[in-house]
Backbone as ProteinMPNN parsed JSONL, in Angstrom:
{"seq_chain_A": "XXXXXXXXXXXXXXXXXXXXXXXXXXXXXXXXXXXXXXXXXXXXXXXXXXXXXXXXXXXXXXXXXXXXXXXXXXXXXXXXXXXXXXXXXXXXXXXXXXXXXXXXXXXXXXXXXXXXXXXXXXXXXXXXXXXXX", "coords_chain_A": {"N_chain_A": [[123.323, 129.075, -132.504], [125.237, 130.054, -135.455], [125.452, 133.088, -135.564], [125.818, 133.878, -133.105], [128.023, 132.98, -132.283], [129.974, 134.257, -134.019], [129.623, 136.616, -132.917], [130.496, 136.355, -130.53], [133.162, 136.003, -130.783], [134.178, 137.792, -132.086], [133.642, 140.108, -130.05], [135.217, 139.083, -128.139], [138.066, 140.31, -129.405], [140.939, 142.037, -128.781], [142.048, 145.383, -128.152], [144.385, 145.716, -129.815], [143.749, 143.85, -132.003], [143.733, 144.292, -135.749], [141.38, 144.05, -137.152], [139.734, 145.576, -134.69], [141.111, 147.894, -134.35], [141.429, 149.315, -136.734], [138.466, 150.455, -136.583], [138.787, 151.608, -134.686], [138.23, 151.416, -132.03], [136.832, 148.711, -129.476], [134.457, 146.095, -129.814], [131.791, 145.819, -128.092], [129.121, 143.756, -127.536], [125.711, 144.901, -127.811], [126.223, 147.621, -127.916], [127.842, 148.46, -129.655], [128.171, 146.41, -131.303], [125.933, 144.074, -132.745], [123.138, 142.414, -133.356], [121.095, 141.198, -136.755], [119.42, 143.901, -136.131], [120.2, 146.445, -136.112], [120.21, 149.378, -133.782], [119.457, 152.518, -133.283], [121.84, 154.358, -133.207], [124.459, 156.51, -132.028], [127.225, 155.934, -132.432], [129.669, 154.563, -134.446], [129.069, 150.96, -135.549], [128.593, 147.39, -135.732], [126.576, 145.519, -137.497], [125.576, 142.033, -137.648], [124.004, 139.878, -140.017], [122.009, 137.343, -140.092], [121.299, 135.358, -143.044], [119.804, 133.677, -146.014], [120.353, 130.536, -146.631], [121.783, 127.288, -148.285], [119.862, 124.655, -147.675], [119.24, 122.339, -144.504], [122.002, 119.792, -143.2], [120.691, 116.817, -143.891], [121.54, 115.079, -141.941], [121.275, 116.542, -139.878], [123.237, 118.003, -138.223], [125.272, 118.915, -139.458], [125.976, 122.291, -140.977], [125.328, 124.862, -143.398], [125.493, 128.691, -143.262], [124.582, 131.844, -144.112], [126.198, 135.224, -143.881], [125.594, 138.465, -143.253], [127.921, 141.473, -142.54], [127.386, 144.11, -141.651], [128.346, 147.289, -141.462], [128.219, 150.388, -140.614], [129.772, 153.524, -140.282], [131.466, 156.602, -139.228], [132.744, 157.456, -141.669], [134.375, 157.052, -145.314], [137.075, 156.187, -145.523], [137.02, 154.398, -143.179], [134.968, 153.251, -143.214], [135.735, 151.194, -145.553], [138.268, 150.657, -144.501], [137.689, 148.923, -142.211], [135.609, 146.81, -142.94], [137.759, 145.543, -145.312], [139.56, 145.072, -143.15], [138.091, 143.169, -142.059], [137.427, 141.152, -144.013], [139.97, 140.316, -144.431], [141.278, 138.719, -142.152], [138.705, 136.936, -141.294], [138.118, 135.516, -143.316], [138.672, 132.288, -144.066], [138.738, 131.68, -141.723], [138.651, 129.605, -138.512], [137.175, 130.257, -136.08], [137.729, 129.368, -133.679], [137.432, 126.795, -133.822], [134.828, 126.741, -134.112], [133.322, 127.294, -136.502], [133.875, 127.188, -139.876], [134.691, 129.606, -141.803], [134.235, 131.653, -144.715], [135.2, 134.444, -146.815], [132.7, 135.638, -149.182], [133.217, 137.211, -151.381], [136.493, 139.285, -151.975], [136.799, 141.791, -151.34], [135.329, 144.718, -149.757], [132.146, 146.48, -149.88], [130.704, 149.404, -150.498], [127.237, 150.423, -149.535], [125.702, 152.795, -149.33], [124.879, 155.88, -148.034], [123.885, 157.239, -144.821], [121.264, 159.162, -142.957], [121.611, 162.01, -143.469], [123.843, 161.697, -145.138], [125.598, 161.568, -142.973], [126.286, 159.032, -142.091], [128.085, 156.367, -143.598], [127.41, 153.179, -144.95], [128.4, 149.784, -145.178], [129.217, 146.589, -146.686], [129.799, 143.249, -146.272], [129.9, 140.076, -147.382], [129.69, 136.616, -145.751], [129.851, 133.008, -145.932], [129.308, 130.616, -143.928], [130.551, 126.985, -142.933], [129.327, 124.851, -140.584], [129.366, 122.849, -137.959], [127.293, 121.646, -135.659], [127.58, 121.421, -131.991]], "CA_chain_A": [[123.267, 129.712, -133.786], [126.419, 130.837, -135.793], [125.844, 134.038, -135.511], [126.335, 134.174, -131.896], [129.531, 132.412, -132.565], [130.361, 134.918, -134.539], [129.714, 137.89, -132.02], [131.37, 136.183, -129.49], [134.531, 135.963, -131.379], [134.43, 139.653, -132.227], [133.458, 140.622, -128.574], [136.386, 139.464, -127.243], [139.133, 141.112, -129.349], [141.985, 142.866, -128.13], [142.314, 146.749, -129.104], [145.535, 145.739, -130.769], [143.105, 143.086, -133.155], [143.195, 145.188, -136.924], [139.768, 145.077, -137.159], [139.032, 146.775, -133.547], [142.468, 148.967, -134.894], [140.577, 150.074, -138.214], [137.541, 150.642, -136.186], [139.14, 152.577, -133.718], [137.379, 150.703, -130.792], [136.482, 147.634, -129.583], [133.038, 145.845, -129.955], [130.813, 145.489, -127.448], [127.61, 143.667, -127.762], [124.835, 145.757, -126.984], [126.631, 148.782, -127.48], [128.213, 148.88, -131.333], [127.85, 144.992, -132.168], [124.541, 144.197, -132.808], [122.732, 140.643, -134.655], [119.901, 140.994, -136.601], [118.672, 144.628, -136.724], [121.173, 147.75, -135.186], [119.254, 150.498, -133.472], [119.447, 154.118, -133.979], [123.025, 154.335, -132.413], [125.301, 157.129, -132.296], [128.757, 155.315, -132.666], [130.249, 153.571, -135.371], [128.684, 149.837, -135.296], [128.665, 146.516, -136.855], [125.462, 144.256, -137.461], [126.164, 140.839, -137.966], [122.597, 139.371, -140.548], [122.297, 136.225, -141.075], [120.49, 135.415, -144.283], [119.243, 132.793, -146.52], [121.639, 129.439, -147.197], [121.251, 126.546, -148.386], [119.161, 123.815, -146.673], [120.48, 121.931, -143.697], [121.94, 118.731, -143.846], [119.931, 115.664, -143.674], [122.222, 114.068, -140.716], [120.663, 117.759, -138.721], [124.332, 117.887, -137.268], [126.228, 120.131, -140.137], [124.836, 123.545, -141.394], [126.216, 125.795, -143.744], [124.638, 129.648, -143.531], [125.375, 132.993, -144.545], [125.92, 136.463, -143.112], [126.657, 140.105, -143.802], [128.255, 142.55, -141.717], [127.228, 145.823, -141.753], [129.036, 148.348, -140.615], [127.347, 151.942, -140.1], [130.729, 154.407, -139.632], [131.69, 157.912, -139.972], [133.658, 157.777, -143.13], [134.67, 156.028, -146.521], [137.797, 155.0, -145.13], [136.692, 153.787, -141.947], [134.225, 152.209, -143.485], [136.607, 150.216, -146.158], [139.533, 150.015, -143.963], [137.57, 147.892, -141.345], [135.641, 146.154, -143.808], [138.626, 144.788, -145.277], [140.22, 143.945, -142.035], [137.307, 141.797, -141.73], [137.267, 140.037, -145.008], [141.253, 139.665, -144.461], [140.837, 137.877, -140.87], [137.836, 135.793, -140.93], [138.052, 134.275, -144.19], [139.386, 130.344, -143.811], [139.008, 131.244, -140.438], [137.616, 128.328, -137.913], [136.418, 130.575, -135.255], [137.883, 128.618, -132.209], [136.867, 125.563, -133.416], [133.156, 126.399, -133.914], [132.595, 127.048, -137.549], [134.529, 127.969, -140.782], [134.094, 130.684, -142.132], [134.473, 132.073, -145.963], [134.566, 135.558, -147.645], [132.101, 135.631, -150.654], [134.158, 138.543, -152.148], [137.394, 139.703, -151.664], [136.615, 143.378, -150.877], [134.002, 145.395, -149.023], [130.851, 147.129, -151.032], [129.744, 151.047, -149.86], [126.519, 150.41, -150.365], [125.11, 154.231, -149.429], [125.086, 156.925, -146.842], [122.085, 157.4, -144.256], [121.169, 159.939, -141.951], [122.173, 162.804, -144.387], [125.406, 161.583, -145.216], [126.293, 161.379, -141.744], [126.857, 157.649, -142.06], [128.206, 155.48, -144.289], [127.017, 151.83, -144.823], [129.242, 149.689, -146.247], [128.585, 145.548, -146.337], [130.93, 141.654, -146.729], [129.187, 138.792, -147.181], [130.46, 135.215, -145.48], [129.35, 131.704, -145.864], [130.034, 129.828, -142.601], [130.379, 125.893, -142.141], [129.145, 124.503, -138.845], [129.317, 121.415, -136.647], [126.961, 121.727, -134.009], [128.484, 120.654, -130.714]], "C_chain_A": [[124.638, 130.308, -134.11], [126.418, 132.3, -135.577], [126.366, 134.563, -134.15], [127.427, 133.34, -131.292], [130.765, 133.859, -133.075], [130.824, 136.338, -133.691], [130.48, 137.68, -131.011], [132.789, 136.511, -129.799], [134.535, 137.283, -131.493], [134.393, 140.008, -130.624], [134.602, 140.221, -128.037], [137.439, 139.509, -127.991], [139.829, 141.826, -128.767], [141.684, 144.12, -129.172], [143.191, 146.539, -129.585], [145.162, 145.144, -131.69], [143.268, 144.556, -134.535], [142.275, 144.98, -136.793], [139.613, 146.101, -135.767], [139.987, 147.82, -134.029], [141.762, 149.824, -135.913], [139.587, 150.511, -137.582], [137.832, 151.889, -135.295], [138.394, 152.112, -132.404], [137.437, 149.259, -130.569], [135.48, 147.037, -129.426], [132.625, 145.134, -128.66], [129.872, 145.383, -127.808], [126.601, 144.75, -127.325], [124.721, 147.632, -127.072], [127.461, 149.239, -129.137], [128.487, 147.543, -132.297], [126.562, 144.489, -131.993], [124.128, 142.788, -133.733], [121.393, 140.863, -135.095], [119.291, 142.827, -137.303], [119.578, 145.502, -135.565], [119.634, 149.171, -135.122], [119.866, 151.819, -133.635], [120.41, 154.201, -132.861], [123.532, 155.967, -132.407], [126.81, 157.264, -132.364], [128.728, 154.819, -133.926], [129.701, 152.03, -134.644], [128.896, 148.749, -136.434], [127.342, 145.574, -136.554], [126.015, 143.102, -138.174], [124.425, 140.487, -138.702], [123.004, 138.442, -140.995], [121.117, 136.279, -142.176], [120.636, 134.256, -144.841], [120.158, 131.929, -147.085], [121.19, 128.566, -147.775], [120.344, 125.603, -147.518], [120.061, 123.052, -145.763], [120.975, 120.737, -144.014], [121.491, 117.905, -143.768], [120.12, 114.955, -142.708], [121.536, 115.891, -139.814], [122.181, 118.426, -137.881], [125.53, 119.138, -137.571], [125.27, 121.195, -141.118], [125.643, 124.284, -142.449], [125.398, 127.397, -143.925], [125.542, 131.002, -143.917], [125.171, 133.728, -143.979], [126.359, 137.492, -144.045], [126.481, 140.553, -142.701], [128.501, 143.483, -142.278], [127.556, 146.693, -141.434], [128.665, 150.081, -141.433], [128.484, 152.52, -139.599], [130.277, 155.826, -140.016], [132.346, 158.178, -140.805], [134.178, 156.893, -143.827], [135.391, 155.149, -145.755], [137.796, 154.187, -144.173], [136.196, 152.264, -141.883], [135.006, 150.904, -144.892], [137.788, 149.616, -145.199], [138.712, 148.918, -143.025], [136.974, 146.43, -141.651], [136.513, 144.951, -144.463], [139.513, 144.021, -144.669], [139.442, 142.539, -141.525], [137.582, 140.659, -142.685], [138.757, 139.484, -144.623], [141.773, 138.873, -143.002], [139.834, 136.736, -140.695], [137.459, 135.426, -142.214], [138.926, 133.441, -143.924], [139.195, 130.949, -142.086], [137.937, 130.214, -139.404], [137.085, 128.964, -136.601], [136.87, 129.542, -134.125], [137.513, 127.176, -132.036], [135.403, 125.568, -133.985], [132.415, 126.53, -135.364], [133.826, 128.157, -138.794], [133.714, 128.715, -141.683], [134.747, 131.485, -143.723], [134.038, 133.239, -146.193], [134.066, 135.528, -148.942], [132.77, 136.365, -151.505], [135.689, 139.082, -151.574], [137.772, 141.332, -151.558], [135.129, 143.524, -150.803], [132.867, 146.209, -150.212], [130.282, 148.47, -150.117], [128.799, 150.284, -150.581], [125.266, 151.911, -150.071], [125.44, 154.631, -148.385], [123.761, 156.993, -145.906], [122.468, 158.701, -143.497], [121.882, 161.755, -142.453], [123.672, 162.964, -144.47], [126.173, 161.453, -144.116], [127.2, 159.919, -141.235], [127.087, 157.104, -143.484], [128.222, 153.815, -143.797], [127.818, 150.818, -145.726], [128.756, 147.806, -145.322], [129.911, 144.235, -146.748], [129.727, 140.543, -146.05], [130.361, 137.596, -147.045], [129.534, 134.232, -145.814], [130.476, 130.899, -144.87], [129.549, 128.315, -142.498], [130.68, 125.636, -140.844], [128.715, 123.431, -138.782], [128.766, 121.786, -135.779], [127.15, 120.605, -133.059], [127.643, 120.605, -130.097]], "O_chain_A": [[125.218, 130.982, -133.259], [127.536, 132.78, -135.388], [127.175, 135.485, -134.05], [127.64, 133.1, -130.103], [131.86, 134.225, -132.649], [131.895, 136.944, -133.74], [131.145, 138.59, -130.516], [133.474, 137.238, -129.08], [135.157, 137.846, -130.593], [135.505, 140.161, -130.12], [135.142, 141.079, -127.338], [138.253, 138.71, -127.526], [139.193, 142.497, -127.954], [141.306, 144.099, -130.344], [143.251, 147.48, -130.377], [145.834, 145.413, -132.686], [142.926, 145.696, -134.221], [141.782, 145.845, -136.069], [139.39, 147.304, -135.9], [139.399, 148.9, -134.098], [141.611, 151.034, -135.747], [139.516, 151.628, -138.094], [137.182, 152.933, -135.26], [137.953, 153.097, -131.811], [138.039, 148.559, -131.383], [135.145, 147.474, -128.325], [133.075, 144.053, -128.279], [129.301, 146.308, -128.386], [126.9, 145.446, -126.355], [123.915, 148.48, -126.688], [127.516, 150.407, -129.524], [128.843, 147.5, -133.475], [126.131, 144.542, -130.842], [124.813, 142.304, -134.635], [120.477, 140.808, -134.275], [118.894, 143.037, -138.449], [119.6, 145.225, -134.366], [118.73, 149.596, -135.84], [120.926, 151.926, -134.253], [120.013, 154.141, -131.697], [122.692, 156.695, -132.935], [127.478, 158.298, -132.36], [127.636, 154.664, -134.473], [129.84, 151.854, -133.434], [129.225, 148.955, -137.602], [127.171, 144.998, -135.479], [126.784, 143.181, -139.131], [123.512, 140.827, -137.95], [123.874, 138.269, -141.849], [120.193, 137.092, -142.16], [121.536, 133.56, -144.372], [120.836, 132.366, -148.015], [119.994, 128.729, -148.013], [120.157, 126.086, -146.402], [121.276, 122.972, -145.945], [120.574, 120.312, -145.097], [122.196, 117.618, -142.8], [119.242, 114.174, -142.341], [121.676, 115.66, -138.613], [122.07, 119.279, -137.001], [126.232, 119.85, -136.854], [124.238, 120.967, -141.749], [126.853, 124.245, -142.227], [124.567, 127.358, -144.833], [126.764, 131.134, -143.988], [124.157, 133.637, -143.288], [127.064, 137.515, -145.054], [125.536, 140.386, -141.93], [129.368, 143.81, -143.088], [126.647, 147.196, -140.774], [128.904, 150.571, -142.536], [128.614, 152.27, -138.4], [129.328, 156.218, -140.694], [132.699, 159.357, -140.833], [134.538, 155.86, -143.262], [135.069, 154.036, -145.339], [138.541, 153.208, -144.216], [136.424, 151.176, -141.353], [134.567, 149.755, -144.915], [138.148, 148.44, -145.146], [139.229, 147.807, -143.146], [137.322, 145.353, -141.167], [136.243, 143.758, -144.319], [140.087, 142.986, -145.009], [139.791, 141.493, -140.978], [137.885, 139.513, -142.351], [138.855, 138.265, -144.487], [142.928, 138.449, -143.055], [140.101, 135.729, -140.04], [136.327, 134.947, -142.281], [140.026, 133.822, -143.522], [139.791, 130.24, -141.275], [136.718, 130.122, -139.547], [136.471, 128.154, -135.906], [135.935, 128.831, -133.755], [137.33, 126.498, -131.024], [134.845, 124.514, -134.287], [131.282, 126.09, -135.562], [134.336, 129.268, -138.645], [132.581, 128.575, -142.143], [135.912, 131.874, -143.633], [132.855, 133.508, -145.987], [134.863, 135.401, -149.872], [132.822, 135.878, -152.634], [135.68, 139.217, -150.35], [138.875, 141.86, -151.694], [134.174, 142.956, -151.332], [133.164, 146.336, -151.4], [129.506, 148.366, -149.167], [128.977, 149.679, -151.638], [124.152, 151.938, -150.595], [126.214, 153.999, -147.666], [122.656, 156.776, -146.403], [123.591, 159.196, -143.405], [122.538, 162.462, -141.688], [124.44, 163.852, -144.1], [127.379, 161.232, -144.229], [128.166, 159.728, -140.496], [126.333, 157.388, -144.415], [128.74, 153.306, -142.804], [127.881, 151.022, -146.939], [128.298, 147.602, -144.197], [130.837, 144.504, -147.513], [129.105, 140.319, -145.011], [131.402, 137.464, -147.689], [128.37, 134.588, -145.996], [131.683, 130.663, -144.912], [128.406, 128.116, -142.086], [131.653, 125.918, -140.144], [127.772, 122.995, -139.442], [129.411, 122.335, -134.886], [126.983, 119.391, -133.18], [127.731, 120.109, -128.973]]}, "name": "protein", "num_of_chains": 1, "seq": "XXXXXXXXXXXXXXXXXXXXXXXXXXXXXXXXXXXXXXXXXXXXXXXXXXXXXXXXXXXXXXXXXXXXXXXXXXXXXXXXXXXXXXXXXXXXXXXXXXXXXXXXXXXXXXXXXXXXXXXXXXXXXXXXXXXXX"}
């Protein structure tokens, strides 16, 4: 599944990567990268969701699907600056080979606060073509 293409590639950044830089960390699965549904954390995190694409292709071989990453920080800029390091990194990017990858938008979206303002949620949608190998 792309998305665990996706996590992989994040998981092994360097702390010198801008995104882990904007983040101030670096992502560990399990622990502030998350696929699917993030649990009641107390770090800064990123969920990777995939979500609804088109259909596959008729040869079963090439896919194209979509994601958002979610990122749950402690503050606006945190939450834009890393945001944008994302959209400005893994758009056109081919992921190692395993699937290209497009930003739907060219900037990040706050889309509210949770936990009484304690967090901000802020979201970038991709559309990723894939070759399964």
């Amino acid at each position: 599944m792309i998305v665990n293409v996706v996590a992989s590639y994040l998981d092994n950044m360097s702390a010198t990567h801008s995104i882990c830089d904007a983040l101030d960390t670096t992502f560990s699965f399990g622990s502030n990268l998350f696929i699917g549904i993030e649990p009641n954390t107390t770090v800064d995190t990123m969920t990777i969701i995939p979500y609804g694409g088109p259909p596959p292709n008729v040869d079963k071989y090439r896919q194209e699907t979509a994601l958002q990453l979610r990122f749950k920080t402690s503050s606006r800029y945190k939450s834009l600056s890393v945001q944008q390091a994302c959209i400005d990194n893994l758009d056109s990017n081919y992921l190692s080979g395993n699937g290209y990858m497009r930003a739907n938008s060219s900037a990040p979206l706050i889309i509210g606060s949770i936990d009484n303002d304690r967090w901000i949620v802020s979201v970038s949608n991709f559309t990723v073509k894939y070759i399964k190998t």
